[in-house]
C-alpha positions as CSV (number, residue, x, y, z in Angstrom):
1,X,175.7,198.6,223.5
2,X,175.8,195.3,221.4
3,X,176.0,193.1,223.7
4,X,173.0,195.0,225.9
5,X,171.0,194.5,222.7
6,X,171.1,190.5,222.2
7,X,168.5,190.0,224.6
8,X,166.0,192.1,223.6
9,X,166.8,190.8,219.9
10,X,166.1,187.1,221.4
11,X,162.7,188.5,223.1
12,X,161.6,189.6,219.1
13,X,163.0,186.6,217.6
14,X,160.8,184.4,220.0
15,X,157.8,186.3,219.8
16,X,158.1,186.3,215.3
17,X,158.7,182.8,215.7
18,X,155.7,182.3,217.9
19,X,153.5,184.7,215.4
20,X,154.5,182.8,212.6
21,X,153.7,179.5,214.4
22,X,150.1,180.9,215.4
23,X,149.7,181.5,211.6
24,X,150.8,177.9,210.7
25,X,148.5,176.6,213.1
26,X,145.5,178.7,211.6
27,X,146.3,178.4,208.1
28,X,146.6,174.6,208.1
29,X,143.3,173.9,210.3
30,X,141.3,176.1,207.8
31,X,142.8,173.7,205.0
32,X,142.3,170.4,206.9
33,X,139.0,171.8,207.0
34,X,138.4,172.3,203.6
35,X,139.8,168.9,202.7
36,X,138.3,167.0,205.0
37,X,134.8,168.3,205.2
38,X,131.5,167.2,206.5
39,X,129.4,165.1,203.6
40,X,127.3,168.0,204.3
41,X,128.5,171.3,203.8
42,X,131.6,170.2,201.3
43,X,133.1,173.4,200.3
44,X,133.9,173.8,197.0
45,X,136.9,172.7,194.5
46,X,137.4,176.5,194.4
47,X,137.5,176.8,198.0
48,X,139.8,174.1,198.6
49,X,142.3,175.4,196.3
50,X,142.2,178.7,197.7
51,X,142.8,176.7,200.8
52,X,146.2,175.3,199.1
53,X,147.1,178.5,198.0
54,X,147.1,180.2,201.8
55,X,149.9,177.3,202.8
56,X,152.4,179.2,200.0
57,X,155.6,179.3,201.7
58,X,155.0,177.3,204.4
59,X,157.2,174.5,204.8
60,X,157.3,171.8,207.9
61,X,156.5,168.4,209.0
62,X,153.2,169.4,210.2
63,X,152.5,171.0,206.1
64,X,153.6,168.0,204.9
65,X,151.5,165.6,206.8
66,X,148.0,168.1,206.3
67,X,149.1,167.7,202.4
68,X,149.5,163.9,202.4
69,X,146.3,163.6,204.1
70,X,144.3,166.4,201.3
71,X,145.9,164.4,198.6
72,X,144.6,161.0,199.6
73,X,140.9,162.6,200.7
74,X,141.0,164.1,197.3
75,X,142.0,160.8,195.5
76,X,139.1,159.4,197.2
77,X,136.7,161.6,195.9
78,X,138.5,161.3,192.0
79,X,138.0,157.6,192.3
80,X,133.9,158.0,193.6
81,X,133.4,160.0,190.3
82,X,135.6,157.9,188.2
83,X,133.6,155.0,189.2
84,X,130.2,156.8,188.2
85,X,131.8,157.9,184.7
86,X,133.0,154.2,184.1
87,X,129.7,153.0,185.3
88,X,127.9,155.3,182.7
89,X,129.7,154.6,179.7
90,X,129.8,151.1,180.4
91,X,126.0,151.1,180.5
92,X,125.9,153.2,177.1
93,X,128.1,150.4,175.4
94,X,125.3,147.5,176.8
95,X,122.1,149.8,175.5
96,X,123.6,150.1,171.8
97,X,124.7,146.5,171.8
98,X,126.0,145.6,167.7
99,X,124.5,149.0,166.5
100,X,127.5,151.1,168.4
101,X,129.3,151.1,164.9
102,X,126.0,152.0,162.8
103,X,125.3,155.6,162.1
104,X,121.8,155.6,162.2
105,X,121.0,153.8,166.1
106,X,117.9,152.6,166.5
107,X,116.7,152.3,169.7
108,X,113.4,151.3,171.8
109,X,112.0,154.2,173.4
110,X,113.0,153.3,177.1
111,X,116.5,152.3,175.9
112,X,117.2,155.6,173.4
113,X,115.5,157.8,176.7
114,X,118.1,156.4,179.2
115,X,121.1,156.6,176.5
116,X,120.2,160.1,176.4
117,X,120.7,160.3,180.0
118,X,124.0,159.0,180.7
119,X,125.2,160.4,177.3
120,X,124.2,164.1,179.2
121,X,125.3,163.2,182.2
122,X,128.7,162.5,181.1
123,X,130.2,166.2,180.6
124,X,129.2,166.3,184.3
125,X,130.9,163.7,185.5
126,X,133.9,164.4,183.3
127,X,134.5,167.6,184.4
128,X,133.8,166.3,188.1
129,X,136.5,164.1,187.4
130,X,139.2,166.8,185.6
131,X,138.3,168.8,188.5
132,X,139.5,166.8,191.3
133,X,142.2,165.2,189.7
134,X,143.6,168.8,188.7
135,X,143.7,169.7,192.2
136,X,145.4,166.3,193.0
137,X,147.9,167.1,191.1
138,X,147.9,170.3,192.1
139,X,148.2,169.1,195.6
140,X,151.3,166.5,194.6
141,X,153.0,169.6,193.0
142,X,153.0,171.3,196.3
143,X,154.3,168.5,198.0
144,X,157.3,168.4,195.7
145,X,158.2,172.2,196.6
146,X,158.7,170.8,200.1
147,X,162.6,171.5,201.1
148,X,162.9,171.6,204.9
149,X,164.8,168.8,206.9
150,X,161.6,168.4,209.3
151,X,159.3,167.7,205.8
152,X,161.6,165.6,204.0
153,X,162.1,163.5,207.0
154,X,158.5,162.9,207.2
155,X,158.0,161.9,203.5
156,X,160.8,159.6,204.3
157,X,159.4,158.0,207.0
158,X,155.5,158.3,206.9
159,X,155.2,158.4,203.2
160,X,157.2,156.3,201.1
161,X,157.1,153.2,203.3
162,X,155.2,150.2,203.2
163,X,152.0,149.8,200.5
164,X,149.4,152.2,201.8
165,X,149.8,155.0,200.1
166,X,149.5,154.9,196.0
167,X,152.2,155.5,193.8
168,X,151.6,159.5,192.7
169,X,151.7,161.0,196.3
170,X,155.0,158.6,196.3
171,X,156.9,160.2,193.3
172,X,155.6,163.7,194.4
173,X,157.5,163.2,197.9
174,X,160.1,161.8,195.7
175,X,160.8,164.8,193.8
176,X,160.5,167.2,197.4
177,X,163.1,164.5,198.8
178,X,165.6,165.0,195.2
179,X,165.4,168.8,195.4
180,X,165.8,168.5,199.4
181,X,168.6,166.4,199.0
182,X,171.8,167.6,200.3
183,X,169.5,167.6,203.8
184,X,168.9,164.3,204.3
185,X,171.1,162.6,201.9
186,X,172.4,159.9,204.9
187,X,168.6,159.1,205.1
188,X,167.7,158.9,202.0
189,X,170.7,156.6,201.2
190,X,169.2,154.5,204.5
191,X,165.8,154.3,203.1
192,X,167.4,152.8,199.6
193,X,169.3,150.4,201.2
194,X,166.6,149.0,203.9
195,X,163.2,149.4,201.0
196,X,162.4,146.7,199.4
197,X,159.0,147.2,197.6
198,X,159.3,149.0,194.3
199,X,156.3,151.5,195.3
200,X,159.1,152.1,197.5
201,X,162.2,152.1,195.8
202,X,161.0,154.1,192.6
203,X,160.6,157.4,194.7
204,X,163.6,157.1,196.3
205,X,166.0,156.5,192.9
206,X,164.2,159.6,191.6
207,X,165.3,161.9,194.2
208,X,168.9,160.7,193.5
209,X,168.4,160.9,189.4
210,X,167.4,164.7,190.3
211,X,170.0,165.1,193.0
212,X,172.2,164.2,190.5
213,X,176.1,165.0,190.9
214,X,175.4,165.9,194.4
215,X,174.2,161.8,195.0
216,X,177.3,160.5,193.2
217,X,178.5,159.1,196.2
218,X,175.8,156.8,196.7
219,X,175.4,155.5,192.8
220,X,176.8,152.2,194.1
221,X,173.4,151.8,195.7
222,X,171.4,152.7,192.5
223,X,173.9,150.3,190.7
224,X,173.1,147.4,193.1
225,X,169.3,148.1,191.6
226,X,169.9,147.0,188.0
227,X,169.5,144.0,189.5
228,X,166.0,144.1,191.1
229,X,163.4,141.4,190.6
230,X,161.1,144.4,189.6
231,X,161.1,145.4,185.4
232,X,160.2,149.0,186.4
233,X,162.8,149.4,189.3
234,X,165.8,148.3,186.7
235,X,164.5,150.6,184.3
236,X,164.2,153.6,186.5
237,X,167.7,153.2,188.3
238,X,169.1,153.0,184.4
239,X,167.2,156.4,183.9
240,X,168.6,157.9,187.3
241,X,172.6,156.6,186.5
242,X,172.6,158.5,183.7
243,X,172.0,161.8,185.9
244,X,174.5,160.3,188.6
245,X,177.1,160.3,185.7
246,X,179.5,157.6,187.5
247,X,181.7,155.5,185.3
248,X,181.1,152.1,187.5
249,X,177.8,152.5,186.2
250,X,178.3,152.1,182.4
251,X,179.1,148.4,182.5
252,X,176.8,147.1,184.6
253,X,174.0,149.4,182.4
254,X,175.7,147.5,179.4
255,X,174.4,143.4,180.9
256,X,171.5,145.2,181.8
257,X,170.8,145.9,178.2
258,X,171.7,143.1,177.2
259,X,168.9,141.1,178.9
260,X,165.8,143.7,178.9
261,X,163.5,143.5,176.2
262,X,160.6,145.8,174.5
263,X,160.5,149.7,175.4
264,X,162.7,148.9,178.3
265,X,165.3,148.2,176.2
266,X,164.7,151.3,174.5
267,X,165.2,153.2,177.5
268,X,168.5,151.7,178.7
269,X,170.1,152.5,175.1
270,X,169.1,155.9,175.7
271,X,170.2,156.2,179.4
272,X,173.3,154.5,177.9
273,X,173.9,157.1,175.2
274,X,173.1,160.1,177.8
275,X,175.8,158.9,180.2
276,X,178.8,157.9,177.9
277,X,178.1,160.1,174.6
278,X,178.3,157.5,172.8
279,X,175.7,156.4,169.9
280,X,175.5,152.2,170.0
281,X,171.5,152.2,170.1
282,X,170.3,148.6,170.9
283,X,173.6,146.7,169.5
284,X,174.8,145.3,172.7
285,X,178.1,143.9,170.8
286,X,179.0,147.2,169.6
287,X,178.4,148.4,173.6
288,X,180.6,145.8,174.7
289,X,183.1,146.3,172.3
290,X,183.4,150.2,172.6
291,X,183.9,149.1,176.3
292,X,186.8,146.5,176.2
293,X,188.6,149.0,174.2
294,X,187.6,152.8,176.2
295,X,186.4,151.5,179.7
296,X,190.1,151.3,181.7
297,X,190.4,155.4,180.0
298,X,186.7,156.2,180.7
299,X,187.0,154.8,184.2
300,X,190.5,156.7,185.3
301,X,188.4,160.0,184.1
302,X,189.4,160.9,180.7
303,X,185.2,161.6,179.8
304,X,183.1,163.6,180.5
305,X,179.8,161.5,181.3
306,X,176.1,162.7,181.4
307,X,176.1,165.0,178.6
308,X,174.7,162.7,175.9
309,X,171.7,162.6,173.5
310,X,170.0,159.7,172.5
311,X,170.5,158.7,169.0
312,X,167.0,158.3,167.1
313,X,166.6,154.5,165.4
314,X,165.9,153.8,162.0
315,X,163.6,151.5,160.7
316,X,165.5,148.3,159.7
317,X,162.6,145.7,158.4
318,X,159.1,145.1,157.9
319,X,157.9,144.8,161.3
320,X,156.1,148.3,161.3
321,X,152.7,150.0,161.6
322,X,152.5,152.9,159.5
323,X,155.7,154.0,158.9
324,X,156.6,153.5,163.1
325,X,158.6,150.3,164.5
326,X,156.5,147.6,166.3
327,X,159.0,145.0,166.7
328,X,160.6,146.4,169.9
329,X,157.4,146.5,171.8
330,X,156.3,143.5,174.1
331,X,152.8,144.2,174.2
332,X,150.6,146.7,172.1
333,X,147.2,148.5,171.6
334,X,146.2,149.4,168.4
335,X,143.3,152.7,169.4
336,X,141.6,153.1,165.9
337,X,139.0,156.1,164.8
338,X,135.8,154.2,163.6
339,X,134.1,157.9,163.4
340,X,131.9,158.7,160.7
341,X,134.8,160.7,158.8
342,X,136.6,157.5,158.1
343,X,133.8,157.0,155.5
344,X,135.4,159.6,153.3
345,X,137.7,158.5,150.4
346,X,141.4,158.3,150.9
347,X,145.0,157.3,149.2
348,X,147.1,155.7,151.5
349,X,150.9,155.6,150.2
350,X,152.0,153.0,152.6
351,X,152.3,149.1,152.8
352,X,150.4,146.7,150.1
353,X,147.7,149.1,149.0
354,X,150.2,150.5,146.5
355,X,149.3,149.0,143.4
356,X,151.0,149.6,140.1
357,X,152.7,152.7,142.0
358,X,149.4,154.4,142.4
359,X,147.7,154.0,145.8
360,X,143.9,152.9,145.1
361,X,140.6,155.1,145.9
362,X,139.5,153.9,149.0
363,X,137.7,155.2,152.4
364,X,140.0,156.1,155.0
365,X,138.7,153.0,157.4
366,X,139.3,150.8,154.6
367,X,143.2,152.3,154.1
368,X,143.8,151.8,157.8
369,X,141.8,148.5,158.1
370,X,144.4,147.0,155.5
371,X,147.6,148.5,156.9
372,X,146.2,147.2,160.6
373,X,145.7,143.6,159.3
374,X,149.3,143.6,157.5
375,X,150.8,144.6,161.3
376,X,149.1,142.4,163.1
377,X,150.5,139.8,160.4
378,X,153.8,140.5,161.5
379,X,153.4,140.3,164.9
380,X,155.7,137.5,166.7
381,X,154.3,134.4,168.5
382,X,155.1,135.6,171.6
383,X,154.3,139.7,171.6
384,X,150.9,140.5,173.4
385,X,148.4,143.0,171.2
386,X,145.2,144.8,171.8
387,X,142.5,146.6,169.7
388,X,140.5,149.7,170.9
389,X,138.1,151.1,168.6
390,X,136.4,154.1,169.1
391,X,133.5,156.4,167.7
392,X,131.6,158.5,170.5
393,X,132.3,155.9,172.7
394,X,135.5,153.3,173.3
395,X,135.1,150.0,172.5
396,X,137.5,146.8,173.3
397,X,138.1,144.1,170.9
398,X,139.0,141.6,174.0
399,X,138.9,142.5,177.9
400,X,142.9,141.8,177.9
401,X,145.9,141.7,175.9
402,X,145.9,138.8,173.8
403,X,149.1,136.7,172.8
404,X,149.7,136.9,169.3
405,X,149.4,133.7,167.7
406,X,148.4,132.6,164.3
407,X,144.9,131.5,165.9
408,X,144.2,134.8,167.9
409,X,145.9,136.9,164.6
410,X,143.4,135.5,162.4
411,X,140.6,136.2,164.7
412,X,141.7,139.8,165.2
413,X,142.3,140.3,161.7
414,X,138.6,139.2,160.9
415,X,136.9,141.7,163.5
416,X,139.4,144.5,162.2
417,X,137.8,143.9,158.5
418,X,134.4,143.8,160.4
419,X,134.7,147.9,162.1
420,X,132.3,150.4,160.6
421,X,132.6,154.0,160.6
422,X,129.9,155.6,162.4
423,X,129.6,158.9,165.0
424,X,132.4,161.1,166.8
425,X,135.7,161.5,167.5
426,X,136.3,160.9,171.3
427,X,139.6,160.5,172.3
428,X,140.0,161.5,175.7
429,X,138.0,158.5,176.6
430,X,139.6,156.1,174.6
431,X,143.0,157.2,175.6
432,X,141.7,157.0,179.6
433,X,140.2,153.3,179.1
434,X,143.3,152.6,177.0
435,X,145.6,153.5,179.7
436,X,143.6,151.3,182.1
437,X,144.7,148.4,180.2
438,X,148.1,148.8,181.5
439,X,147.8,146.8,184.9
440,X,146.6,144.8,186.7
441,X,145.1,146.9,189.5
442,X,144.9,150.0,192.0
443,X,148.2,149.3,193.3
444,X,150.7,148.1,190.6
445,X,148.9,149.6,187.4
446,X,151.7,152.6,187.5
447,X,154.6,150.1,187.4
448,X,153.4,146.7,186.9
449,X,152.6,147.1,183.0
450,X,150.5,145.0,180.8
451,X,151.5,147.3,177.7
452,X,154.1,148.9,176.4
453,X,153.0,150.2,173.5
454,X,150.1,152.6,172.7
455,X,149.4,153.6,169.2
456,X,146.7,156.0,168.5
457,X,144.8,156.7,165.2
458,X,142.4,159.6,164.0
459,X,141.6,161.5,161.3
460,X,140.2,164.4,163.0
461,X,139.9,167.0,165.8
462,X,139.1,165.0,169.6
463,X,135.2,165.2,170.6
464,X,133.2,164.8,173.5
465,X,131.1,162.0,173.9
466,X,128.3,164.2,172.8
467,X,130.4,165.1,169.7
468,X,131.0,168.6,170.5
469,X,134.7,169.2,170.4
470,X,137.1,168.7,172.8
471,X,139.7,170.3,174.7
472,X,143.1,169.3,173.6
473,X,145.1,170.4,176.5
474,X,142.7,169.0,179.1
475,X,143.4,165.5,176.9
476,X,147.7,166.3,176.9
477,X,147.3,166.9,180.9
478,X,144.4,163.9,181.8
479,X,147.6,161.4,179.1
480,X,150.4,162.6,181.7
481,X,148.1,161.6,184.7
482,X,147.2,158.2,182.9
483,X,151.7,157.7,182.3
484,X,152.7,159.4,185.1
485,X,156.1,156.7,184.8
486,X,156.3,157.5,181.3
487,X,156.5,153.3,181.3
488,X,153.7,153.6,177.9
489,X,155.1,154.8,174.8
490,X,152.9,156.5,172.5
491,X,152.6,156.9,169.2
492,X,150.3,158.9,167.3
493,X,149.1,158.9,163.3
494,X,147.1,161.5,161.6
495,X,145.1,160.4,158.6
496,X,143.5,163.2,156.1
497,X,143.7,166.6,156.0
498,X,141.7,167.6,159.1
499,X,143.7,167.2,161.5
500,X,145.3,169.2,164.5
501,X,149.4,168.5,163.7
502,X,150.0,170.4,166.8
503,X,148.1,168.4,169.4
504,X,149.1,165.1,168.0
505,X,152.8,166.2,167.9
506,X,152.6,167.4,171.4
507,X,151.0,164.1,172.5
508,X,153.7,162.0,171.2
509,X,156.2,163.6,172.3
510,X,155.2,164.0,175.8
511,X,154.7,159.9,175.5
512,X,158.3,159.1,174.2
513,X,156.7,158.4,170.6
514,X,156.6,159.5,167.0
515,X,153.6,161.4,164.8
516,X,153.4,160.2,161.5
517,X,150.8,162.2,159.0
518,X,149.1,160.8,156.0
């Protein structure tokens, strides 16, 4: 009776299969469609997620290529609007001219008519912008659900190779290929050995850090990548060893150390203390030492590795901004509130404006003018610094990162004393053209840095550039698409009593930094 049955259970199986393939086909050329529109009749950012949401559960090559394609249509939309927003607030900055840091703006008629214009226009374009780059990500997320063999070995193959496609849709097919990895793990460990590029390589020693154990058999490969020419690829491969949890790792993480520099080196001490438990911070001797002495134990097995926490580090000289280590960073932007608010009077308990024990009445731009000028005064010859300041609109000291010499200190220190309080609080924007400091263009900006080192202060809640007040988790989501590496460290100080603790917290710690209060 059994046996009579198998046919007719074939005939059902193939006809399911066939249904379900006729609903594939459907689904995804409804949401090719709506990613891919006619200029015309573009449907809407609601209609194309609703379009996303009808591929839930589906899962094969064919899914993974229509998602590839939405993602890059979509980024090419996010860049048309981040082009007009940029274009705007660039031509805001040239209309006010030397009165962006006065209160009262005075403006010829035709000038203060089309300021008003772009200044209204901006919400628009902003939320344009949020929009699209929401569903992006949204898009990139979905991608990283992707587990089948058929999917994966498309990323693999049509994805991460060669320069085409930027660096996000990368580590989205990244994290599909690490959760997806037991599937193609001879691939994958292919694809390490035969990529050269870091847009390539970065992907790729992700999905082994979150394949973790189950990749140990390949960390020879990741080991072999401490080496690369590329600072960001040594970094990352550090990061992903410490998941791996291999003891052949631990020396070679240990030279790597002890020739990195900056917040790189910061991250390899951490990696370091995840992987062996142990708590040397940046000492390389006392690394090297613990090794000579543990490494023949640790490498026959006797520790348990990956189940360490990094160790926090204490402030050991005067090479500090506000209460937060600067001498470990290679290059750093200083983002300062010049809002109206700084006018208020203030007593700052830190560096040389304690006099007699009793910090002097001052406003708060004056407190943090001083402390700014005694940190840029410590800065060595060969670190790189920036200054952002920022009212309703962001404003660069300099177009790039400057080297720190006594020449361009002075200089620096001179416009610092010069900033006036005047306007609003926007962050958001500030942060964004901060973050566009990092590199040096479309391609490398994720990886390449220029900065290291972010820090951000304000005194108040985030605004809009029309000085209504902002959202803060639409700022905490727009930082993580800004550092989608994490390469930027940021650090965050509150000055005054209006200020939102939580946000600024939040911010830091998503960043790798610290929040200090005043």
């Amino acid at each position: 009776m059994l046996r009579s049955l198998i046919p007719l259970l074939s005939v059902l199986l193939s006809v399911a299969q066939s249904a379900v393939a006729q609903d594939e086909a459907k689904l995804l050329a409804a949401f090719t469609k709506a990613f891919q529109p006619a200029k015309k009749d573009a449907p809407s950012i609601e209609a194309r997620a609703k379009a996303l949401a009808d591929l839930q559960g589906l899962d094969s090559a064919k899914v993974a290529e229509a998602l590839a394609e939405a993602w890059r249509a979509t980024e090419k939309l996010a860049a048309t609007v981040d082009a007009q927003r940029d274009a705007a607030q660039t031509e805001m900055a040239e209309l006010l001219g030397a009165q962006a840091g006065k209160e009262r703006r005075v403006l010829p008629q035709e000038k203060q008519q089309r300021f008003l214009e772009l200044r209204d226009l901006l919400p628009k374009l902003r939320g344009d912008s949020e929009a699209l780059h929401n569903l992006k990500q949204d898009v990139a997320n979905r991608v990283g659900t992707l587990r089948q063999k058929p999917s994966l070995l498309f990323l693999l193959q049509k994805v991460l190779p060669g320069k085409a496609d930027p660096l996000p849709l990368r580590m989205a097919a990244g994290r599909a290929l690490g959760g997806g990895a037991t599937a193609v793990m001879a691939e994958l460990a292919a694809a390490a050995s035969r990529f050269k590029e870091p847009e390539e390589l970065l992907p790729v020693i992700d999905a082994f850090g979150i394949a973790g154990a189950g990749a140990a058999a390949h960390a020879p490969i990741v080991i072999g990548l401490l080496l690369h020419k590329e600072e960001a690829v040594r970094e990352r491969a550090a990061l992903a060893l410490a998941r791996l949890a291999v003891p052949a790792a631990i020396e070679p993480m240990i030279a790597l150390l002890g020739k990195c520099s900056g917040q790189v080196r910061m991250r390899v001490a951490s990696a370091l203390e995840v992987l062996t438990g142990e708590k040397h911070g940046l000492n390389v001797g006392a690394w090297q030492g613990w090794w000579a002495a543990e490494g023949a134990a640790v490498l026959a097995g006797a520790r348990v590795l990956g189940k360490g926490v990094p160790s926090h580090r204490k402030t050991t000289d005067e090479n500090y901004y506000f209460g937060i280590p600067q001498d470990q960073s290679n290059a750093i932007l200083y983002v300062i509130d010049c809002s109206g608010s700084m006018a208020r009077q203030f007593e700052l308990p830190v560096g040389p404006t304690v006099v007699g024990g009793k910090p002097p009445v001052q406003t708060r731009l004056e407190a943090c003018q001083k402390e700014l000028v005694r940190a840029l005064g410590m800065l060595r010859p060969e670190q790189k610094f920036g200054i952002l300041w920022y009212n309703d609109l962001p404003h660069l000291w300099q177009p790039k990162m400057q080297n720190a010499t006594k020449a361009v200190v002075d200089e620096a220190k001179a416009f610092v004393l010069s900033l006036t309080p005047a306007s609003s609080t926007n962050i958001h924007d500030s942060l964004e053209q901060g973050f566009k400091l990092v590199g040096r263009g479309a391609r490398d900006r994720y990886y390449g840095i220029e900065l290291d080192t972010i820090f951000l202060l304000t005194d108040g809640s985030p605004t809009t550039a029309t000085g209504e007040l902002d959202s803060t988790e639409k700022i905490l989501t727009a930082a993580l698409l800004w550092n989608p590496l994490q390469r930027v460290t940021l650090h965050t100080i509150g000055i005054g009593p209006e200020l939102n603790d939580v946000f600024l917290a939040a911010l830091a710690k998503q960043h790798g930094g610290q929040y200090k209060k005043f």
